[in-house]
C-alpha positions as CSV (number, residue, x, y, z in Angstrom):
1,X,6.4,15.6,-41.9
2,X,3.8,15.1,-39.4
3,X,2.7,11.8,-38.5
4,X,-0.7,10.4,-39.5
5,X,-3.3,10.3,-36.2
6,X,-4.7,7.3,-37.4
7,X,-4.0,3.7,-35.5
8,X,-1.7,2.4,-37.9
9,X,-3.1,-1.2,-36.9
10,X,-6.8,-0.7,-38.1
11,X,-6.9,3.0,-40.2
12,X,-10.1,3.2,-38.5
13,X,-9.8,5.8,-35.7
14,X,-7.8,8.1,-34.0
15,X,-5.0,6.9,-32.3
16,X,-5.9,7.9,-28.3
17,X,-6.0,5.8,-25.2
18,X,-9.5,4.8,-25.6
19,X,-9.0,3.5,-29.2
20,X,-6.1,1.7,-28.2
21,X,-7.5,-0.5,-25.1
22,X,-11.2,-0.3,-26.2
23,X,-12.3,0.4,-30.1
24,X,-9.4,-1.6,-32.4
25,X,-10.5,-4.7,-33.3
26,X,-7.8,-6.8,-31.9
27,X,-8.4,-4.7,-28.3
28,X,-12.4,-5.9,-28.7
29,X,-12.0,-9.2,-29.4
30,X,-8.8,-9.5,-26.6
31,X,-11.8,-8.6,-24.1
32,X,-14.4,-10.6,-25.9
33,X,-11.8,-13.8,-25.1
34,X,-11.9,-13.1,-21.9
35,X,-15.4,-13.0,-21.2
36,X,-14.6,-9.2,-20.3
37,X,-17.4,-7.5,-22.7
38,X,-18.1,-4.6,-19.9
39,X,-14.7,-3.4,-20.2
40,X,-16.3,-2.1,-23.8
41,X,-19.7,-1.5,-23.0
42,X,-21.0,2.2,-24.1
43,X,-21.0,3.1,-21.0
44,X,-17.4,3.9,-20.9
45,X,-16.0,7.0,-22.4
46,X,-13.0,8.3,-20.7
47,X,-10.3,6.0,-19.7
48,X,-9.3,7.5,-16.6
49,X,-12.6,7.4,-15.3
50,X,-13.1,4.3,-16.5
51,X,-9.9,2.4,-14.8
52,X,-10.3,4.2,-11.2
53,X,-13.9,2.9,-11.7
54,X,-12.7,-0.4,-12.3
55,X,-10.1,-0.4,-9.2
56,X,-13.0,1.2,-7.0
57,X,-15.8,-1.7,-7.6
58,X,-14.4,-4.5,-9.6
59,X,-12.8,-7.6,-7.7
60,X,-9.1,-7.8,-7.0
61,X,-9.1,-11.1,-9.6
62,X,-11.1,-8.8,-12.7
63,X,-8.5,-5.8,-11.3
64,X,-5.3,-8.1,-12.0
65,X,-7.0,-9.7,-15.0
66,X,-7.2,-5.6,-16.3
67,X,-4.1,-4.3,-15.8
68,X,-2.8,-7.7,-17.4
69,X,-4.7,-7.2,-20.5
70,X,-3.8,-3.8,-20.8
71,X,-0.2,-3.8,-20.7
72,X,-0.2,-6.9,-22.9
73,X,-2.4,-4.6,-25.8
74,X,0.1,-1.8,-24.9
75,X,2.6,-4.6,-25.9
76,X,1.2,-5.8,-28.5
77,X,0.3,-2.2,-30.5
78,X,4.2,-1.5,-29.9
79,X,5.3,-4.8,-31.5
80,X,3.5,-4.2,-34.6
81,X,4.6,-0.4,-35.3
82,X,8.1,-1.5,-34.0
83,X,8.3,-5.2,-35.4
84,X,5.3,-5.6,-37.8
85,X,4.1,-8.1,-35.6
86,X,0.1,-8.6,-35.7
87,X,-1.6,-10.5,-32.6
88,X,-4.9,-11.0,-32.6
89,X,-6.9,-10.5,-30.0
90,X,-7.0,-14.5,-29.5
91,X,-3.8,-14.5,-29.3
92,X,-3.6,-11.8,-26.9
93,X,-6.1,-12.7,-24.5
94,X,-4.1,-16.3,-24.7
95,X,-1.1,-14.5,-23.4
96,X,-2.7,-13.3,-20.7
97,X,-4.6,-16.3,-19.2
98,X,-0.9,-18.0,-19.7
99,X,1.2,-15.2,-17.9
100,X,-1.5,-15.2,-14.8
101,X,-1.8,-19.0,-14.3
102,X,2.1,-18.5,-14.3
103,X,1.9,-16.1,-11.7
104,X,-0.3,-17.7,-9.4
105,X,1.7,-21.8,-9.9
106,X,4.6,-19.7,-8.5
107,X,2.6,-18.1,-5.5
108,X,1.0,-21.8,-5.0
109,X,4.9,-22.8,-4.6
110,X,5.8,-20.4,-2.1
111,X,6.1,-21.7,1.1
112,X,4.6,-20.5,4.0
113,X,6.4,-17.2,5.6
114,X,6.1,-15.3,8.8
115,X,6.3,-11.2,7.8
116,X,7.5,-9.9,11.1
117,X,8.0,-6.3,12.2
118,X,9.7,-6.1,15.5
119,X,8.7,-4.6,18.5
120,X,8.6,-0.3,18.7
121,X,12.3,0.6,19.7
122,X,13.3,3.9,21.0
123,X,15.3,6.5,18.9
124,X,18.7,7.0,20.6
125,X,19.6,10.5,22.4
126,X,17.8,13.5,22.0
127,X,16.1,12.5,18.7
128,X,12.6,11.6,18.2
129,X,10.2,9.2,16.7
130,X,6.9,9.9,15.0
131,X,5.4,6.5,14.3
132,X,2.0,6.9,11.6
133,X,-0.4,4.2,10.9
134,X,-3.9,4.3,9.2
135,X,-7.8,3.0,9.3
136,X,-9.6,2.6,6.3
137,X,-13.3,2.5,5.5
138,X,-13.9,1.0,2.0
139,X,-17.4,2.1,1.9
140,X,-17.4,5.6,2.6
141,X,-13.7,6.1,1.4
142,X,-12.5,7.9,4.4
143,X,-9.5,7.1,6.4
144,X,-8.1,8.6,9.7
145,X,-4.7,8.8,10.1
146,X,-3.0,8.1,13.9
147,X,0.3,10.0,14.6
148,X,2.1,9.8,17.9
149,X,5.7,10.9,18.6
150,X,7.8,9.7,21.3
151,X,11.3,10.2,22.7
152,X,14.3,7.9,23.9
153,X,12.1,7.2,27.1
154,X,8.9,6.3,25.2
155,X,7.4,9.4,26.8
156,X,4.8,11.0,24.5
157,X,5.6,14.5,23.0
158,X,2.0,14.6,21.3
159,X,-0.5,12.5,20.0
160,X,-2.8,13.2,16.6
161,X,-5.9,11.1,15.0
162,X,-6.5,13.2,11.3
163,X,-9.7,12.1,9.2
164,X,-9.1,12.4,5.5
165,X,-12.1,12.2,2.8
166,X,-11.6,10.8,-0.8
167,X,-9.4,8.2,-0.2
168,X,-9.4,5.0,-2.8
169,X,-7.3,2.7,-1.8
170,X,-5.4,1.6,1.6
171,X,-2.3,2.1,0.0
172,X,-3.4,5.9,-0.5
173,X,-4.6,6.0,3.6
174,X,-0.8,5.2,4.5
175,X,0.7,7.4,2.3
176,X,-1.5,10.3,3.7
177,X,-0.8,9.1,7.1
178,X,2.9,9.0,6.1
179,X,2.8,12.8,4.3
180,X,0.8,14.3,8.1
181,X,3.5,12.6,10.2
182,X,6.3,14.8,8.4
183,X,4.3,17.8,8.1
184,X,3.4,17.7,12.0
185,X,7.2,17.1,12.7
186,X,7.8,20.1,11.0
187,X,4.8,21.9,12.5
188,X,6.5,21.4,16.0
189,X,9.6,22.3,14.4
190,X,11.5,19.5,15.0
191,X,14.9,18.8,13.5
192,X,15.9,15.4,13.6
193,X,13.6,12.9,13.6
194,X,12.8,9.2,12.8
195,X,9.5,8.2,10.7
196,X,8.0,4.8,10.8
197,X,5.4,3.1,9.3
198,X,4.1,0.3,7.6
199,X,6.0,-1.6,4.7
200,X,4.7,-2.0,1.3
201,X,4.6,-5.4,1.5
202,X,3.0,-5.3,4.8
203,X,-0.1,-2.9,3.4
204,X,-0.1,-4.9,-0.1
205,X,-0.5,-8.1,2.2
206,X,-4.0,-6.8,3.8
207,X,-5.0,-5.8,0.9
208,X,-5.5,-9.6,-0.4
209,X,-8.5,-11.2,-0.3
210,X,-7.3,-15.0,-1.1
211,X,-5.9,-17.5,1.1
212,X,-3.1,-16.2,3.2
213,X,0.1,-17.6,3.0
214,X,1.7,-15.3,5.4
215,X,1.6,-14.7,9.3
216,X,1.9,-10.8,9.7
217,X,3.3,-8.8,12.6
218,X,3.2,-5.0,13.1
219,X,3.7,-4.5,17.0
220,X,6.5,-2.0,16.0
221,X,3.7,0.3,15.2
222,X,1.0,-0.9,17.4
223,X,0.0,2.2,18.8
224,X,-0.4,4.7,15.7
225,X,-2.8,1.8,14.2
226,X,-4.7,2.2,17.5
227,X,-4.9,6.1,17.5
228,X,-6.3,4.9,13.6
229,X,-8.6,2.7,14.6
230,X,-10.1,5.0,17.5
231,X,-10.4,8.1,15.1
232,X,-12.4,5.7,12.7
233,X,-14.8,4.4,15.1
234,X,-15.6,7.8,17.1
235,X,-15.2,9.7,13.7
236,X,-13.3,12.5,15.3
237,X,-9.8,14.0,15.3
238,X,-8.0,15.0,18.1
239,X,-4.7,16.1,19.1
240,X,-3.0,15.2,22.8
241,X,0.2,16.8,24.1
242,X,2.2,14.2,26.5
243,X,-0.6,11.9,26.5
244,X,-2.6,8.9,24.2
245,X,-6.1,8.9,24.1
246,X,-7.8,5.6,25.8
247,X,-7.7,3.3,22.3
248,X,-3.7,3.5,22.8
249,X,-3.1,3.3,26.4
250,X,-2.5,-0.1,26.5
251,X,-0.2,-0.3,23.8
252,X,1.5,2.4,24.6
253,X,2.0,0.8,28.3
254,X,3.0,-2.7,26.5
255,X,5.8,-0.8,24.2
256,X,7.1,0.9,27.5
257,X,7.5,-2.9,29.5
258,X,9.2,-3.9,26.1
259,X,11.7,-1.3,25.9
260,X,12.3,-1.9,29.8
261,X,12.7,-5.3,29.4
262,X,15.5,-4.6,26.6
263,X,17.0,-2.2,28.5
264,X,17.7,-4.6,31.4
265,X,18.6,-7.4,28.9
266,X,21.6,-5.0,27.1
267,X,22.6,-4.1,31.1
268,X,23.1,-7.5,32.0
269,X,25.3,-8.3,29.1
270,X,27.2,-5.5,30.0
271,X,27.6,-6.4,33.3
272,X,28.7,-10.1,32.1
273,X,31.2,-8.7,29.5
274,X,32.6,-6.3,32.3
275,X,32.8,-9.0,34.7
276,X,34.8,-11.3,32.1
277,X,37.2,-8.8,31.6
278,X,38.1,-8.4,34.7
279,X,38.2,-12.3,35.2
280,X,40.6,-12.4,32.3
């Protein structure tokens, strides 16, 4: 026996996506609570387009205050086919304001903490590294990606700034970034080689707009960001064997001291280990 197409919760419309979050009374009044009328103004008609609207122009609070309300409708349309459980859209909107003043008492309780990526180190033997970073540009929704691959002596095998057109989100610029990095590994045909980047947390943390409440670090992949930030700001891509281009240089000179100075650091303690030894 098929199943009726109707919402089960109002016997009004057919059950899709935009009847769901937008038409059904409880869904209307849930925004109505929350002083969110757009979200159900006729201008909307397909909910895809609708929420990647939303994420491209609405504010990171009205973005978190969106999601929120739509998972707790999703919740609430399950619990009454599943439970026979009716919220209203009071009672919904309630839920949410509750759960989010939640969230942010526990972020006002965090203490303050230092996000810290360490220094670039050099891959051991004869494998490589391709670090990848990325620059972002909200307004015209282009990135450029900055790839540079080095070996155990922080020499430069090749050096790549990519530009990249219809990109959202910052999150979506690293993951490019991250995608070209393995793809021009492969390109040189490399076999064995390390990939680093950014951290989620790291990328999530620059995307907030509120007071920070961390100190961030990302010297470990200092120079990719600068091959980035270069590409961005002459709006061209390049690609440099056994060189940087300028933006990097000095970065690329600074990780190079670095791994010199740790170099000479793990001698010494070898030296004072081999020395006790012998004293013993």
């Amino acid at each position: 026996m098929m199943a009726s197409p109707m919402c089960r919760r109002c016997q009004t419309g057919a059950e899709k996506r935009e009847h769901i979050f937008w038409e059904c009374p409880p869904a209307k009044d849930t925004w109505e609570q929350l002083h969110m009328a757009w979200v159900i103004s006729d201008d909307n008609s397909v909910f895809t387009d609708w929420l990647k609207n939303t994420f491209e122009t609405k504010s990171m609070a009205l973005c978190r205050t969106t999601v929120c309300a739509l998972w707790a409708l999703w919740i609430a349309r399950n619990k009454f086919i599943h439970e026979g459980e009716n919220k209203t859209g009071s009672q919904i909107a309630s839920f949410v304001q509750i759960y989010l003043k939640e969230l942010d008492d526990l972020k006002s309780s965090i203490h303050e903490r230092r996000i810290c990526v360490d220094r670039w180190s050099a891959p051991m033997g004869s494998r490589l590294k391709v670090n990848f970073g990325a620059a972002f540009n909200n307004h015209t929704k282009e990135s450029y990606s900055g790839l540079v691959i080095r070996n155990s002596k922080a020499e430069v095998i090749c050096c790549k700034t990519e530009m990249n057109l219809n990109i959202s989100f910052v999150f979506f610029a690293e993951a490019v970034a991250c995608l070209q990095a393995l793809k021009l590994g492969l390109q040189l045909g490399l076999r064995e080689i390390e990939v680093e980047g950014d951290s989620r947390t790291i990328i999530r943390k620059l995307q907030e707009k509120t007071e920070e409440r961390s100190k961030i670090s990302v010297e470990a992949n200092r120079v990719a960001h600068c091959l980035a930030q270069e590409g961005l700001k002459k709006r061209e891509s390049t690609y440099l064997k056994n060189l940087v281009s300028p933006g990097a240089v000095e970065a690329m000179a600074e990780d190079k001291r670095q791994m010199e100075v740790v170099v000479e650091v793990r001698g010494r303690r070898n030296e004072e280990v081999g020395e006790s030894v012998l004293q013993f």
